[in-house]
C-alpha positions in Angstrom: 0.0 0.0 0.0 2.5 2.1 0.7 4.4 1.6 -2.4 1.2 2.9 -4.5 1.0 5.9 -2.8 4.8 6.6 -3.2 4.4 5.6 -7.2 1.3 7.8 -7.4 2.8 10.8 -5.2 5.9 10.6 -7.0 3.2 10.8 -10.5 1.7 13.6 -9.2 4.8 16.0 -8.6 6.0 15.1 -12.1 3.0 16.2 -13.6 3.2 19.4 -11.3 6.8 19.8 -12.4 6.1 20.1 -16.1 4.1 22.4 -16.2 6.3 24.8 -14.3 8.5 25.9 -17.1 5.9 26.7 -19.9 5.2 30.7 -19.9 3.5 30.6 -23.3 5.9 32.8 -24.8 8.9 32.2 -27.5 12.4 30.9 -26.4 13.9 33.4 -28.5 12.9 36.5 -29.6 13.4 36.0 -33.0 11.1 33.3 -33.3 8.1 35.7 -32.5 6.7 36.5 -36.3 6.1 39.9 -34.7 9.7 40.4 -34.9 11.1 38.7 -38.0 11.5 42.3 -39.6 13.7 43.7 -36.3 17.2 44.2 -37.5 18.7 41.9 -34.9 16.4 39.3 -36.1 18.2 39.8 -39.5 21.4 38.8 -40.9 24.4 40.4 -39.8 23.7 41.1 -36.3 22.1 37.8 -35.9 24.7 35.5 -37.5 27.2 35.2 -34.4 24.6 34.0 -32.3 22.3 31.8 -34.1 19.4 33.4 -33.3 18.0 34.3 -36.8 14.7 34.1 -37.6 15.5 32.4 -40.5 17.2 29.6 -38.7 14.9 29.2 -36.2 11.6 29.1 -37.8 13.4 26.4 -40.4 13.5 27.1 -44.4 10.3 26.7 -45.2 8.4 28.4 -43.0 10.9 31.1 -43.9 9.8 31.0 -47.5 6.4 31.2 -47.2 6.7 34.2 -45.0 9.2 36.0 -47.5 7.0 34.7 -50.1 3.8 36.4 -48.6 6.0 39.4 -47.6 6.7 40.0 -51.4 3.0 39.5 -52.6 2.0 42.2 -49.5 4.6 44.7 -50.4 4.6 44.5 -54.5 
């Protein structure tokens, strides 16, 4: 008996635990589509770092919104 309630305490604090870290927000800036046109978001300033959009979003996500961008602005 004692060992179930161990096994489902222990259950319960991992579930707990999980959902501590989760704000609902973006691990990096960049990967906010609000700020894929901010300079640091954009190659140079971005480069050393890794954190630009373009790279964190992955390619073709990337090309649709460049894609969309163009039809928008042209």
């Amino acid at each position: 008996m004692v060992g179930m309630k161990r096994i489902f305490g222990l259950s319960l604090l991992a579930l707990l635990l999980t959902g501590c870290g989760y704000d609902g927000g973006y691990r990096y800036a960049c990967q906010d589509p609000a700020n894929w046109d901010n300079v640091e978001c954009n190659p140079p300033i971005c480069e050393p770092s890794g954190t630009c959009s373009r790279d964190l979003v992955g390619q073709t996500v990337w090309d649709e919104y460049q894609n969309k961008k163009g039809v928008n602005n042209g």
